[in-house]
N, C-alpha and C positions, 0 to 999 in steps of 0.2 A: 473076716467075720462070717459067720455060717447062718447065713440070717433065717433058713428054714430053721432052725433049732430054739427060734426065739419065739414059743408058744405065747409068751405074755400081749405080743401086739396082735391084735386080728389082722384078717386078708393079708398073710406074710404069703402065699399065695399067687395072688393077684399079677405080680408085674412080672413073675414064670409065665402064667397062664398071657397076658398080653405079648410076650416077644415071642411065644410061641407062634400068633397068628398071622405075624409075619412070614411066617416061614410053611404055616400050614396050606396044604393044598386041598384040604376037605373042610370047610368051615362050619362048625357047629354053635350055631346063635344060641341056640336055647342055653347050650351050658355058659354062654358067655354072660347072656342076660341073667342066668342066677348068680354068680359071680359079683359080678357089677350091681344086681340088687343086695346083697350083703355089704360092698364096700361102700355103697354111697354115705350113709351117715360118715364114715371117716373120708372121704373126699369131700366130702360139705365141708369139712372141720378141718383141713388141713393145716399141719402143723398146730395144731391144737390140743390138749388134751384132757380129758374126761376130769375133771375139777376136784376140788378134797372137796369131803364128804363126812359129817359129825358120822351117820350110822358108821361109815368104813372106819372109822378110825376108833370109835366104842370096840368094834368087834378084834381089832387090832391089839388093843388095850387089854380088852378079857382073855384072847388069845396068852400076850405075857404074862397076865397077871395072875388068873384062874384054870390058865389050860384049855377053855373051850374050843373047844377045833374049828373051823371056818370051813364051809363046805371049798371042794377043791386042794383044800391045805390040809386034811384029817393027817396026814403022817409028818408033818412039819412039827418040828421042835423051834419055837421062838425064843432065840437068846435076848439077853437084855442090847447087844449089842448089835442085832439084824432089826430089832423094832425100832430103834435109832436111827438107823440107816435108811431104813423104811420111810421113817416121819419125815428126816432131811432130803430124800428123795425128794417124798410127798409137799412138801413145803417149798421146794426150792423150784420143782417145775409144777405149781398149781396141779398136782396130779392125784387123782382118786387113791386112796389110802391103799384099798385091797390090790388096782392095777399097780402102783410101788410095790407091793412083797408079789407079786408076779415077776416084775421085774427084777425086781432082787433075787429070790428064787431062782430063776433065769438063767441071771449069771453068778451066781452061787455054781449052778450044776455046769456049767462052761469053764469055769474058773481053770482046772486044770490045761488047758487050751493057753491060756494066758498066765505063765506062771511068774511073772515079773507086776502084773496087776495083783490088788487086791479086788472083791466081789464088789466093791463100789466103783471102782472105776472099769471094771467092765460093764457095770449097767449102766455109765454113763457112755460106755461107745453102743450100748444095746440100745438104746432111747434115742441116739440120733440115727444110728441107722437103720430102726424101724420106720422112724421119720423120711429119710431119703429113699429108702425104698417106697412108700406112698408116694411122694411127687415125683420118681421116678416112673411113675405106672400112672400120675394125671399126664405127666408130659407125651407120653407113649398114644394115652385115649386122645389127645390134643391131634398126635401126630398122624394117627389113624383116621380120622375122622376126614369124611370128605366133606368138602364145600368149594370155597370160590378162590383160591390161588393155586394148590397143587392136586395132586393124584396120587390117594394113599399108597404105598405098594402092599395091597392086602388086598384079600377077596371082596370084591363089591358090597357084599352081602353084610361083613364085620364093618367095613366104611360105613355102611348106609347107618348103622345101627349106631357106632361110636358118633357120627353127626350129631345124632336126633340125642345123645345121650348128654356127651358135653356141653349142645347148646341147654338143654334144661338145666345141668348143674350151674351153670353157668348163670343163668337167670335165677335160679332159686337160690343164689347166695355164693355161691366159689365167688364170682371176678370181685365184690366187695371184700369178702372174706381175704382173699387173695392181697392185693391193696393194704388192706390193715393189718395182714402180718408182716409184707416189704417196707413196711413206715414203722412198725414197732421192734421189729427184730433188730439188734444190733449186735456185732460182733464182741466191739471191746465192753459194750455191758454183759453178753452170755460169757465170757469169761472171767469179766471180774466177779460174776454170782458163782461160776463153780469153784474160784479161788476161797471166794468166803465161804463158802463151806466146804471147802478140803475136797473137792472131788474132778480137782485137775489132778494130772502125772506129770512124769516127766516129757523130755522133750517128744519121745515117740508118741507117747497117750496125746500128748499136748497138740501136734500134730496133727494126728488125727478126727481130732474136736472141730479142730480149726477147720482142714478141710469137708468134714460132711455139713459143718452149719453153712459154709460159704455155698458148699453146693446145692443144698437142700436151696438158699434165698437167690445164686444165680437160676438154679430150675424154676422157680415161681416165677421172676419174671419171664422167663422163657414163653412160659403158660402165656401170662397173660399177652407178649409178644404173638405170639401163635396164634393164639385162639385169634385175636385182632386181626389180622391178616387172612385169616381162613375160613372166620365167621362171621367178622365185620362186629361193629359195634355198635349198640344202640344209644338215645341221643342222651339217656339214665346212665348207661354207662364212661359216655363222654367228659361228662362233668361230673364225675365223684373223682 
């Protein structure tokens, strides 16, 4: 999956720029801190995503019905059978009307890449692996960060900063956050929902599904492993 070509998710980005600093020998904070200020709303939110929406889904509507263009999407032609796709997207993962024909879009233009898929099931490996790729890059800020058991292998300067970073995400809502998606998410229910709406494959698609959700929910506990051991925990955090 060529997850830079997935413009529908933000901070696709982000966990280049983090394994980079590993390996970097000249460390540049300032660009890291603007980085890191763009992604935090979707590090708060993790595995979460932006809700449906009546306005997105009016304009989605006018889009099929009337033609009206959508900023972003002026050269999109909406068939009756991509706004469909769109809505089931949007319906099945609680997901904003307009970010679903992003997605879809997405992997509409990828499609070729995958010629044994059709454009809904490759937006259904685009949506988890947008997903894995963000807690791949919490776990990374986890792993960077200095505190009280190991000693990041990165420059002092990127430690000091990932610290001070994670422990506020962490208090302003991740470790709950966190928590409440390892207790809600479950496997044989996300696949009996994309069975009921037609948007498993076969056994490779199938597969696939399987391993990014399991990895996406073993890397959260990870997090919250991690952080525990690195940053210790408060007596709030104890007893939730």
């Amino acid at each position: 999956m060529d997850e830079e070509e997935s413009p529908w998710s933000p901070n696709m980005e982000l966990l280049s720029v983090l394994e980079n600093i590993f390996t970097s020998k000249i460390p540049n904070v300032a660009f890291l801190k603007r980085i890191l200020r763009a992604a935090k709303p979707n590090l708060l939110n993790v595995f979460k995503n932006p809700p449906k929406n009546v306005k997105s889904r009016e304009e989605i509507i006018k889009l099929l019905v009337n033609g009206n263009p959508i900023q972003k999407f002026e050269m999109l032609t909406l068939t009756k059978d991509m706004a469909e796709e769109v809505l089931i997207l949007s319906n099945m993962y609680d997901l904003d009307e307009l970010k679903s024909l992003e997605l879809l879009n997405t992997a509409q233009n990828q499609n070729p890449k995958y010629p044994n898929l059709c454009r809904g099931l490759v937006a259904v490996l685009l949506y988890y692996n947008a997903h894995h790729r963000l807690v791949s890059s919490l776990r990374l800020l986890i792993e960077g960060s200095i505190g009280r058991t190991w000693i990041p292998r990165i420059d002092p300067a990127y430690a000091q900063y990932l610290g001070k970073f994670v422990d506020k995400l962490m208090n302003d809502g991740l470790f709950i956050n966190i928590l409440v998606v390892l207790e809600n998410k479950d496997l044989s229910k996300e696949i009996e929902l994309l069975r009921k709406n037609k948007a498993i494959g076969g056994p490779k698609h199938h597969q696939s599904v399987v391993s990014l959700f399991t990895d996406i929910c073993t890397m959260l506990a990870e997090c919250v492993f991690y952080y525990s051991i690195q940053f210790g925990l408060s007596k709030e955090q104890l007893i939730m």
